[in-house]
C-alpha positions as CSV (number, residue, x, y, z in Angstrom):
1,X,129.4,155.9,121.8
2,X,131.3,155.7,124.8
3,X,134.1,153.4,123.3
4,X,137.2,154.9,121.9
5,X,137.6,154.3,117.7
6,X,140.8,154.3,116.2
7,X,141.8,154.1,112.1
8,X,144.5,154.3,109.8
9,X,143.5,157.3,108.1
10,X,145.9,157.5,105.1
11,X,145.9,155.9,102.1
12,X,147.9,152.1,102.4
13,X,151.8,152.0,101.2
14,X,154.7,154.1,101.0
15,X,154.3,157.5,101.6
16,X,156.0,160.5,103.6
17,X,153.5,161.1,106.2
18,X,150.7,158.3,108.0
19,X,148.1,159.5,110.2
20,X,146.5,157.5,112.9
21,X,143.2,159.1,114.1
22,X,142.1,158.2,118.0
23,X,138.5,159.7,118.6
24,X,136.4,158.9,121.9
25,X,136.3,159.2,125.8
26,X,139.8,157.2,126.2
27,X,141.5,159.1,123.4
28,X,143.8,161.5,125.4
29,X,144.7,158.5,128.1
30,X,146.0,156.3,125.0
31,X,147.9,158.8,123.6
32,X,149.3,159.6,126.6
33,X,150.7,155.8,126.9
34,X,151.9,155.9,123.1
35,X,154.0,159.6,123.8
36,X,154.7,159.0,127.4
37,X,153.6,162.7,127.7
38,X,151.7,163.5,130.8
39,X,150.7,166.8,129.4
40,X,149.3,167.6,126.3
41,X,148.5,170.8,125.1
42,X,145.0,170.9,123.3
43,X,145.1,172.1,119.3
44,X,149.3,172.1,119.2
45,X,151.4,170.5,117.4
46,X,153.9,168.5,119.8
47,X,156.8,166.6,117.6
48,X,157.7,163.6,120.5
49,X,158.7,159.9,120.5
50,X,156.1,157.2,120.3
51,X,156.5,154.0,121.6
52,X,154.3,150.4,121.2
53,X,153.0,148.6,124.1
54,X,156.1,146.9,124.7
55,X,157.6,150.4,125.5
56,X,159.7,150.2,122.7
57,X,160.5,153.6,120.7
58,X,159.5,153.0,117.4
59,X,159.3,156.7,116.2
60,X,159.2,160.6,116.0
61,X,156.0,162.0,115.3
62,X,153.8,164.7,115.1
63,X,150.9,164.3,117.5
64,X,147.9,167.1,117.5
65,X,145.0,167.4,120.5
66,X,141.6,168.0,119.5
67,X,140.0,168.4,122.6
68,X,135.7,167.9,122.6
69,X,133.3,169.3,121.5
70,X,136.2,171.2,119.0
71,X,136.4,168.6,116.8
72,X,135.7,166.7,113.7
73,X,133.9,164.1,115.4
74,X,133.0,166.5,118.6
75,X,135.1,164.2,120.8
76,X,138.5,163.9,122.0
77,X,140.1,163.8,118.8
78,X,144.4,162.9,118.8
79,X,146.4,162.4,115.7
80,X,149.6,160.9,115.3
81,X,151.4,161.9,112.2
82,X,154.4,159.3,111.8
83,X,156.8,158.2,108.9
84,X,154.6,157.1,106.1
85,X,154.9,153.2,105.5
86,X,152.5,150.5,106.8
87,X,154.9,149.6,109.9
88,X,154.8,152.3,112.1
89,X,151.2,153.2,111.2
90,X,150.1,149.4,112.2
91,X,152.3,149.5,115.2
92,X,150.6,152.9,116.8
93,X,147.3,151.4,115.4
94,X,148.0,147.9,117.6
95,X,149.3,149.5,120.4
96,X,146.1,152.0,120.4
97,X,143.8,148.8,120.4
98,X,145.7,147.1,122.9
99,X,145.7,150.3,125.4
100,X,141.4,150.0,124.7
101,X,140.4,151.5,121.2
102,X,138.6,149.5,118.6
103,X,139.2,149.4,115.0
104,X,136.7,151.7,113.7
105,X,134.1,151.0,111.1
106,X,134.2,152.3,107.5
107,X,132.7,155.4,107.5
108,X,132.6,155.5,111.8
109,X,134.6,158.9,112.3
110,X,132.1,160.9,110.1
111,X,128.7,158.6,111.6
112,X,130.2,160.3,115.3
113,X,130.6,163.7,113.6
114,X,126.9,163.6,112.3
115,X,125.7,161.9,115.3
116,X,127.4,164.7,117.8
117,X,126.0,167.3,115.6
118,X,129.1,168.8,114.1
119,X,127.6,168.0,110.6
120,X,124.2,167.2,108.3
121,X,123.6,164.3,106.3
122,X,124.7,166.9,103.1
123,X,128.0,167.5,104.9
124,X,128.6,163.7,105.3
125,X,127.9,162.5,102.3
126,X,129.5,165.4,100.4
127,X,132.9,164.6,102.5
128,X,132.5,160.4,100.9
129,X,131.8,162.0,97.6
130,X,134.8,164.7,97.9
131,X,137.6,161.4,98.4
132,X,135.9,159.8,94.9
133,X,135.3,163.0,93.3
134,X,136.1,162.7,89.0
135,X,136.5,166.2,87.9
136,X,137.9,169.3,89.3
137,X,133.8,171.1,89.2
138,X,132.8,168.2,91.1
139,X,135.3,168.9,93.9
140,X,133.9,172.9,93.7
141,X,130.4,171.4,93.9
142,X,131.0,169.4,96.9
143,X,133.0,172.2,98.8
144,X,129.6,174.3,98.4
145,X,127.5,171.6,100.0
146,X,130.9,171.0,102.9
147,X,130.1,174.7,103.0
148,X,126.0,174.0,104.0
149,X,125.0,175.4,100.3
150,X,122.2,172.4,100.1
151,X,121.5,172.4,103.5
152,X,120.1,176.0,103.0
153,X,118.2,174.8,100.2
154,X,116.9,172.1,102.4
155,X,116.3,174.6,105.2
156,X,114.4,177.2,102.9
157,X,112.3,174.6,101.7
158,X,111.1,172.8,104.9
159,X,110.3,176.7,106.3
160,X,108.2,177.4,103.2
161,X,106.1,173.9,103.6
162,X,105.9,174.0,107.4
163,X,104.1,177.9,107.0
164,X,102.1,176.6,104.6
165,X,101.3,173.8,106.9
166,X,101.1,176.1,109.5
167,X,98.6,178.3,107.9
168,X,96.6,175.1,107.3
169,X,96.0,173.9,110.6
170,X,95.0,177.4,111.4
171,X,92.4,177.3,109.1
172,X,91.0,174.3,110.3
173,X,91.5,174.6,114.1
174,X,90.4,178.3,114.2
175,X,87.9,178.7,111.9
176,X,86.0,181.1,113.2
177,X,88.6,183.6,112.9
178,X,89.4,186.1,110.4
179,X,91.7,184.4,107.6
180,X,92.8,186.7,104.5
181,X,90.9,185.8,101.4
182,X,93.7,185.1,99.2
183,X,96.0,182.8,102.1
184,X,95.3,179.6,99.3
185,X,96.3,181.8,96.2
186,X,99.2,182.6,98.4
187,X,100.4,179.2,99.7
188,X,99.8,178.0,96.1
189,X,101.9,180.1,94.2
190,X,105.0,179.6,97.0
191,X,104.3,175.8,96.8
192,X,104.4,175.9,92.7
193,X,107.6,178.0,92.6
194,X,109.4,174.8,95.0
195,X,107.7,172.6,92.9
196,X,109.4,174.4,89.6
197,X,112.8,174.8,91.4
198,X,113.4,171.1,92.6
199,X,112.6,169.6,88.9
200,X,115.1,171.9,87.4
201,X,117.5,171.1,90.3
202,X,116.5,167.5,89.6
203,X,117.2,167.9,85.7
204,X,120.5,169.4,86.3
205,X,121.5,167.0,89.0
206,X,121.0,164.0,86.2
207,X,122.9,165.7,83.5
208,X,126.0,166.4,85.6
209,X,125.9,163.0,87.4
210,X,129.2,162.2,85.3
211,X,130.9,165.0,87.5
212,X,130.8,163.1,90.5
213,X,130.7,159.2,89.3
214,X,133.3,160.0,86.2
215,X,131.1,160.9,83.1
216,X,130.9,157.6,80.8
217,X,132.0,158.1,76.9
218,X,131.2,155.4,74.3
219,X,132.9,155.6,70.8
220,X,130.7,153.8,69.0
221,X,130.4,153.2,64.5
222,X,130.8,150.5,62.2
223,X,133.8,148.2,62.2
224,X,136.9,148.8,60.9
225,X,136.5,152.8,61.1
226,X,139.3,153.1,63.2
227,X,137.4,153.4,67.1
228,X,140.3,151.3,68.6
229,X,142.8,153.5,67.5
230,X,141.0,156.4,69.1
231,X,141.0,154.5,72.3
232,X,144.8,153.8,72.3
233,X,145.5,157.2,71.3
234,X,143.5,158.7,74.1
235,X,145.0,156.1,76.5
236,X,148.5,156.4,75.1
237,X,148.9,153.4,75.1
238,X,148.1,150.0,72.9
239,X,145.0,149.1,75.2
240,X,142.9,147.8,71.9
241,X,144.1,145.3,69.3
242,X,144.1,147.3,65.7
243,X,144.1,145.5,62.7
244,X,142.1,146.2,58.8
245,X,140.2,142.7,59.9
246,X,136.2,144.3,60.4
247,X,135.1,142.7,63.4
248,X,138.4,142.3,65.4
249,X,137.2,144.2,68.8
250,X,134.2,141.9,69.7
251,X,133.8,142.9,73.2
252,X,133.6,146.3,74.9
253,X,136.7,147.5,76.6
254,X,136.6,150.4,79.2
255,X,139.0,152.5,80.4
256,X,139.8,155.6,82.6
257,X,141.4,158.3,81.1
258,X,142.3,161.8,82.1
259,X,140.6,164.9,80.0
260,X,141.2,168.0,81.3
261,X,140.5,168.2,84.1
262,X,137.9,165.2,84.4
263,X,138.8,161.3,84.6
264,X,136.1,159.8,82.5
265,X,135.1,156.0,81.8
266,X,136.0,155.6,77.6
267,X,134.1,152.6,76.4
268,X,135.5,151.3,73.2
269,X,132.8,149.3,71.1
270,X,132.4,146.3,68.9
271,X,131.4,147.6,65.5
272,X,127.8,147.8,64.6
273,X,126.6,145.8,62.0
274,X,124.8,142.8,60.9
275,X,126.5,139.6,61.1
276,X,125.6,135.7,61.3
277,X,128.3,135.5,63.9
278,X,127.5,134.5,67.3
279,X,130.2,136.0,69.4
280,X,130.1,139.4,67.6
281,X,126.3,139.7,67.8
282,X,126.6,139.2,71.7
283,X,129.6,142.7,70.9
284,X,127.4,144.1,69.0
285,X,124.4,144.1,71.3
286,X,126.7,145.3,74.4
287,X,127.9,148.1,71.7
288,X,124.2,149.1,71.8
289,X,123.8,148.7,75.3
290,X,126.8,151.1,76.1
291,X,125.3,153.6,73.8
292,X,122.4,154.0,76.0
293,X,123.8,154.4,79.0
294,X,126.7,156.6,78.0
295,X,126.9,160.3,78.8
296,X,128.4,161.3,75.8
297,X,128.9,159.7,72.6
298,X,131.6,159.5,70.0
299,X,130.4,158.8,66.7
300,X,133.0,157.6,64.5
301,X,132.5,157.5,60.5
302,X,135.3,156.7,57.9
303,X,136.2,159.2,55.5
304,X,137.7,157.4,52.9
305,X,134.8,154.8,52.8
306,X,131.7,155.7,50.8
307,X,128.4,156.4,53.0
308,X,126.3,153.2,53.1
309,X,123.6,150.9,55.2
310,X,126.0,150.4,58.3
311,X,126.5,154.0,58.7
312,X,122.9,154.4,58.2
313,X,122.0,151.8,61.0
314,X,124.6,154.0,63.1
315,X,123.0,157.6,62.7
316,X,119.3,155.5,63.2
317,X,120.8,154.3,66.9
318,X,121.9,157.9,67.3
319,X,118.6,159.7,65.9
320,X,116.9,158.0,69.2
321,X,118.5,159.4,71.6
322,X,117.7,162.7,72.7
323,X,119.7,163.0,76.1
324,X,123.0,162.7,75.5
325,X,125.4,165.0,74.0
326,X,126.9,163.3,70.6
327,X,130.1,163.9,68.9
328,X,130.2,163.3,65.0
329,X,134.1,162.4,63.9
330,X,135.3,161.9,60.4
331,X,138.2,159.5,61.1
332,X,140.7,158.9,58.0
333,X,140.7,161.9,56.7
334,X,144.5,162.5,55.5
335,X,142.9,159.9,52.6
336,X,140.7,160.5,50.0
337,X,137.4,161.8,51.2
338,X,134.5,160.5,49.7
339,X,131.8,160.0,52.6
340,X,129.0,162.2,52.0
341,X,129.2,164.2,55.4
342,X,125.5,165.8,54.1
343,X,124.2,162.5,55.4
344,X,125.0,163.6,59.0
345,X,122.7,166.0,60.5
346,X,123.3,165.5,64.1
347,X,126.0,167.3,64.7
348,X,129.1,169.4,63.0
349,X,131.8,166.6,62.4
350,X,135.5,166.8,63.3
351,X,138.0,165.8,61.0
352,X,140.3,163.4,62.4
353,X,143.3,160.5,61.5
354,X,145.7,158.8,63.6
355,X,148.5,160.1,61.0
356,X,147.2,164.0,62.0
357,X,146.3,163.0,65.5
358,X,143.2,163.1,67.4
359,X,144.3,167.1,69.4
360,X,140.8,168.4,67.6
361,X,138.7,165.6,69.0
362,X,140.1,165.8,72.4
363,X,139.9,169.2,73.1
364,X,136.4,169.1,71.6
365,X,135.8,166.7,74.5
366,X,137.2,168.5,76.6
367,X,134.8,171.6,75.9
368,X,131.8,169.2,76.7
369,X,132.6,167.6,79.2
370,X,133.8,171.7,80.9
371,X,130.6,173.1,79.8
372,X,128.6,170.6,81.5
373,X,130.5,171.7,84.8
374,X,129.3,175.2,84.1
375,X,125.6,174.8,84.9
376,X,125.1,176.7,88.2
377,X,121.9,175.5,89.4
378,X,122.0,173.4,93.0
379,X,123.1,169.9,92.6
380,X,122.1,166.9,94.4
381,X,125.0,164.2,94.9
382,X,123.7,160.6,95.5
383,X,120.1,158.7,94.4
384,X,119.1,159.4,98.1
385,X,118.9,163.0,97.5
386,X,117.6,162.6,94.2
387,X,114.2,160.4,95.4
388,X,113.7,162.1,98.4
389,X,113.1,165.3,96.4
390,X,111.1,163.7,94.2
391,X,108.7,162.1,96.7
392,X,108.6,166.0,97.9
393,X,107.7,167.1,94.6
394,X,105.1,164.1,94.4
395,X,103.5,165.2,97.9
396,X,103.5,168.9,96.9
397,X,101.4,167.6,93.5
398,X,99.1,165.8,95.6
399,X,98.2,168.6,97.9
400,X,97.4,171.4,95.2
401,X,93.6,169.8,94.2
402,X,92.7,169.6,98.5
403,X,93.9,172.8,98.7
404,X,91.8,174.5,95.7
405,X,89.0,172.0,96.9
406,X,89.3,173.3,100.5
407,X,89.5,169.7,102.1
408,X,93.0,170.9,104.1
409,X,92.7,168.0,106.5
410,X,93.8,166.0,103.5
411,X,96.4,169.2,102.5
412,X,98.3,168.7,105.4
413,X,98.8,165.0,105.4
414,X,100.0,165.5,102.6
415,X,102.2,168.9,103.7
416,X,103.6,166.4,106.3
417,X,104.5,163.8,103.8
418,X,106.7,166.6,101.7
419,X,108.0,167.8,105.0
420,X,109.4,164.7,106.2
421,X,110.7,163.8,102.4
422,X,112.6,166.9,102.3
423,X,113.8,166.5,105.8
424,X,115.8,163.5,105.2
425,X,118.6,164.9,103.1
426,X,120.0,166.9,106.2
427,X,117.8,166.0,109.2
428,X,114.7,164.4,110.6
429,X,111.9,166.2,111.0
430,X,110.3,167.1,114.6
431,X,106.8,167.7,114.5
432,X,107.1,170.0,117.1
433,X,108.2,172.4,114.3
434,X,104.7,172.6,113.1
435,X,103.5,173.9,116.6
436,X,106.7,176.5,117.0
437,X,105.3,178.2,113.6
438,X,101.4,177.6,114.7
439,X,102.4,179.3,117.9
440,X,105.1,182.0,116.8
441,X,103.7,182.8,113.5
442,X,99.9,184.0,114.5
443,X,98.6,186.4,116.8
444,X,95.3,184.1,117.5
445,X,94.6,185.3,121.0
446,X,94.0,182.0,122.4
């Protein structure tokens, strides 16, 4: 890393403000071409001209010294904070690359920062999730983990495996020392209460994946019960084609929309039913297909419409799913009612119309997708996390028979395996550890 990086590191197009980020060994002589400054004060904010290679002024900016190791990256950090608009920003950015930066990578500032120490893997790919986050608790979430919250987690965990594989190589090394009887019964029970912890953290980290991705929400019933008007209502605007035709949506449309205080996907469905058609079966089996992989589920039943074999096949669909949080809506119902409601035992239904509005159903929403936010167990943020504290869990599984058995050469291989699983959220693990606790941890008199 002994090159100098440079990046854009706003947002493209009109804007009041651009910032241009210079990171690296050169970063304080190039900025020193671009202000003409020969001195510049380290962590102040110096307003001054800045000029192009051609020595031409081209603005008046805000430029800020982040001298090494104090810095993001833990180099020599400047920033130029110029008139937003993709001019200037280019300009400094060409006359940076000329003067002996690169362009920098995606993702390169934060690869230095991890790199130089200044952060974890848990602090990196919290800060990636934090620009994309799709709810105000995901941004919460992912200021805990900025804040180290899973890196003590991970840290807890390795210490808790590395004494018990400490303890184990004890055993086996110095046998002919005294070892207290009940050392297994002890590692067991501390190795069982992980195990416990990280599939409820696991659980919970799969239930409130929606938080950080944007939760996905299918509105799904027979056709012609009004699903398409819900969409364009939520939307607020005509997104779907309405009409009394059954079968006019024959194709799933998806959305982003705003609730609350999340931004979900809304997937509005071709009706469910049987038909002879061609196009609307391929609808109809992408209708059933969003139903499984949605997060939550709008079920959609018309009011003024007697309760019959399509509804039925719709309450079947839902019946067989047990992990996703449904939503039962009567729609139509400034009509006269005559679906049975009796016939729906999944869930309380809310009464809705497009002549009344769709407030209820919204801020029922609303309330699921908030109290899915308000689960405080420790969450893990990307599939990387997720498997590599499930091959932990595996490993911990594995060990417990060697361990009641006695055979704890085959214990600890497997103590290593869980170690090093764990590890890679936040950091590699050194084997040296093992020897620090061997070492520091017993009194063997050897």
């Amino acid at each position: 890393m002994r090159d100098t990086i440079v990046a854009i590191a706003t947002a493209h197009g009109v804007s009041s403000i651009s910032i241009i980020r210079l990171s690296g060994i050169d970063a304080i002589d190039i900025a020193k071409k671009i202000s003409k400054k020969s001195l510049i004060t380290p962590r102040e904010a110096l307003l001054t001209s800045i000029y192009n290679h051609e020595d031409i002024l081209i603005d008046r900016a805000i430029m800020i010294y982040f001298q090494s190791p104090k810095s993001f990256t833990g180099e020599d950090i400047v920033e130029f904070q110029c008139h937003g608009g993709m001019i200037v920003a280019q300009e400094v950015l060409d006359s940076a690359k000329i003067y002996g930066a690169r362009l920098a990578e995606p993702g390169e500032f934060s690869k230095r920062a991890f790199l130089n120490g200044k952060m974890d893997m848990t602090e990196a790919e919290a800060t990636a999730k934090l620009i994309e986050a799709k709810s105000l608790d995901a941004a919460k979430i992912l200021a805990k983990q900025l804040k180290g919250e899973l890196r003590e987690f991970i840290d807890e965990s390795r210490d808790l495996l590395l004494h018990a594989l400490a303890y184990s190589e004890v055993m086996i090394d110095y046998a002919e020392e005294d070892i207290p009887d009940d050392i297994i019964e002890s590692i067991m029970v501390k190795i069982d209460k992980l195990s416990s912890q990280i599939t409820n953290i696991v659980d919970s980290s799969h239930r409130r994946r929606g938080l950080i991705d944007g939760f996905k929400v299918a509105i799904i019933g027979k056709p012609n019960v009004g699903k398409s008007s819900l969409l364009n209502a939520l939307l607020s605007y005509e997104r779907a084609i309405v009409s009394d035709i059954a079968g006019t949506t024959r194709d799933t449309i998806e959305e982003q929309v705003r609730i609350g205080s999340h931004i979900i996907r809304l997937v509005d469905t071709a009706g469910i039913r049987d038909s002879d058609d061609t196009i609307e079966q391929i609808g109809i089996s992408r209708s059933i297909s969003s139903l499984k992989e949605a997060d939550i589920v709008i079920a959609l039943f018309d009011g003024s419409r007697e309760y019959d074999r399509e509804d039925q096949q719709i309450i079947s669909l839902l019946t067989d799913i047990s992990d996703k949080e449904i939503i039962v809506a009567i729609n139509k119902s400034d009509l006269p009612q005559v679906f049975d409601i009796d016939d729906i035992s999944l869930a309380k239904p809310i009464r809705v119309s497009a002549t009344m509005g769709f407030e209820k159903l919204t801020n029922h929403l609303e309330m699921t997708l908030d109290s899915v936010g308000n689960d405080e167990e420790l969450m893990l943020i990307s599939a990387r996390q997720i498997d590599a504290v499930e091959a932990t869990k595996r490993d911990i599984e594995s060990a417990k028979r060697p361990l009641i058995d006695g055979e704890l050469e085959l214990f600890s291989y497997y103590m290593q395996d869980a170690i090093k699983s764990i590890s890679s959220i936040s950091k590699p693990y050194d084997s040296e550890e093992i020897l620090d606790k061997m070492f520091g941890e017993f009194c063997l008199g050897k």
